[in-house]
C-alpha positions as CSV (number, residue, x, y, z in Angstrom):
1,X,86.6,28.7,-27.3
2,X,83.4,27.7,-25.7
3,X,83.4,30.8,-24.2
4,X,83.2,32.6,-27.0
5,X,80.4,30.1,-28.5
6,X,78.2,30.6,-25.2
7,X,78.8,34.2,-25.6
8,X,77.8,33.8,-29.0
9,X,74.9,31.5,-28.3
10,X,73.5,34.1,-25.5
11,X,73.8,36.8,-27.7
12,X,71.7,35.6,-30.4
13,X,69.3,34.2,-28.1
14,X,68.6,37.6,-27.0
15,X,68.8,40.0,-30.1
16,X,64.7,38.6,-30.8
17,X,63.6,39.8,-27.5
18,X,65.5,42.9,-28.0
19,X,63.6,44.0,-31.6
20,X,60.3,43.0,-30.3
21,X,60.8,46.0,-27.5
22,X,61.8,48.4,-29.6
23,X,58.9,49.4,-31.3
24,X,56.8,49.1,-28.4
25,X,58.7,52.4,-26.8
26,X,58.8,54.0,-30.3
27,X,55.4,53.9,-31.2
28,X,54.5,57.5,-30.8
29,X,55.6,60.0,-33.7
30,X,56.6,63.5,-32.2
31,X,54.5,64.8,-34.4
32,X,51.5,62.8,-32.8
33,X,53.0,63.4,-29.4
34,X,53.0,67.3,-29.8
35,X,49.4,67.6,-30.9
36,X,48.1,65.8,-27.8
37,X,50.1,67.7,-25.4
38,X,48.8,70.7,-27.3
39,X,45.3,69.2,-26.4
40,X,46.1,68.4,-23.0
41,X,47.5,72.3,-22.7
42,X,44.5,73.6,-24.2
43,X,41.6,71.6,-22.2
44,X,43.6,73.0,-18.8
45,X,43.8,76.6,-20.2
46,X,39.5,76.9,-19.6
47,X,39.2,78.5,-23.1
48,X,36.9,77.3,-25.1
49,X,38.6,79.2,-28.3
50,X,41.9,77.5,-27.6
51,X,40.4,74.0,-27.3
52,X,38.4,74.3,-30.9
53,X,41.3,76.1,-32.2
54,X,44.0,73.1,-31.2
55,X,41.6,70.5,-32.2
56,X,40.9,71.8,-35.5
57,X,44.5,72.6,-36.3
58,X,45.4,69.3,-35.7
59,X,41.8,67.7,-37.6
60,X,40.9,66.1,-34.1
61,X,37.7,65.3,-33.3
62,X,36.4,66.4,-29.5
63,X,34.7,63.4,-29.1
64,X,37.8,60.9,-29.9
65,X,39.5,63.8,-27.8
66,X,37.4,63.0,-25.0
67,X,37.0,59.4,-24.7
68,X,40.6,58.3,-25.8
69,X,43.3,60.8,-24.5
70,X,45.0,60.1,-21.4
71,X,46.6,63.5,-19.7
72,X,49.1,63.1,-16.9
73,X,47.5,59.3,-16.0
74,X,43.8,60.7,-16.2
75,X,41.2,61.1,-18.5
76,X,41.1,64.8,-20.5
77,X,37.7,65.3,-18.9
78,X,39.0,64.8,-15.2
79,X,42.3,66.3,-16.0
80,X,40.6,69.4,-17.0
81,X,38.1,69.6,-13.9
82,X,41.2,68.9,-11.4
83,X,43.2,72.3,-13.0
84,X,39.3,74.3,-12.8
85,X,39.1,74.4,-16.7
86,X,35.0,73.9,-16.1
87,X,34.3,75.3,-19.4
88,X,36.7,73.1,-21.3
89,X,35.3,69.9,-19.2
90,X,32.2,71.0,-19.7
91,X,32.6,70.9,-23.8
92,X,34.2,67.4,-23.9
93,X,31.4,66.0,-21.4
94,X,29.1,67.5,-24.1
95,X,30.7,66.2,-27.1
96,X,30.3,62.4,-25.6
97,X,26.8,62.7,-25.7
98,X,24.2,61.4,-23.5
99,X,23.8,57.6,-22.1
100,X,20.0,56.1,-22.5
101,X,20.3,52.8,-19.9
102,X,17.6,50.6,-21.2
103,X,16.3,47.7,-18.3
104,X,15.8,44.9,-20.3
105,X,14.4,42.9,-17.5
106,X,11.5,45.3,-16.4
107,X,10.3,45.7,-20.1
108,X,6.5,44.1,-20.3
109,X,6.5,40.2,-21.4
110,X,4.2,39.4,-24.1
111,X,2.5,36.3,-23.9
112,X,1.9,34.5,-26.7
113,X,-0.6,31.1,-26.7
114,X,-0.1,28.8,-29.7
């Protein structure tokens, strides 16, 4: 009998850890899953055409496409360039826009006597 119980006891103990997994792994509808791979597909494919076309069919925007999907463990931008799709990479590095780096420190002091 106290077999059973630590049996029991073990068993319960372990059904929380259990649900708390689950929908970690399930967290992708296949829905959501085929539209990326569609992206990833059309931003190796170098055709521009393809990559508006999948991205509008699926009401993506490029720039969410290109600075949140991950394709194959890299970035879409990278993943593209490694396959030679330089057109593609070229539209997503575009769609990101450009990057004004202000130096705060080498701005002119003002100097103010009170």
């Amino acid at each position: 009998m106290t077999t059973f119980k630590k049996t029991l006891l073990a068993l319960a103990a372990s059904l929380p850890v259990l649900a708390m997994s689950l929908p970690s792994q399930a967290a992708m509808s296949p829905y959501m899953e085929k539209a990326l791979i569609d992206v990833c597909k059309a931003a190796k494919s170098n055709s521009l055409i393809k990559l508006n076309g999948t991205t509008k069919s699926y009401r993506l925007k490029t720039k969410t496409v290109a600075l949140k999907l991950m394709c194959n463990g890299e970035d879409v931008i990278s993943f593209a360039q490694s396959y030679g799709a330089d057109k593609t990479a070229a539209k997503l590095q575009r769609s990101i826009g450009k990057v004004n780096i202000t130096d705060v420190a080498a701005l002119t002091k003002v100097k103010v006597t009170f």
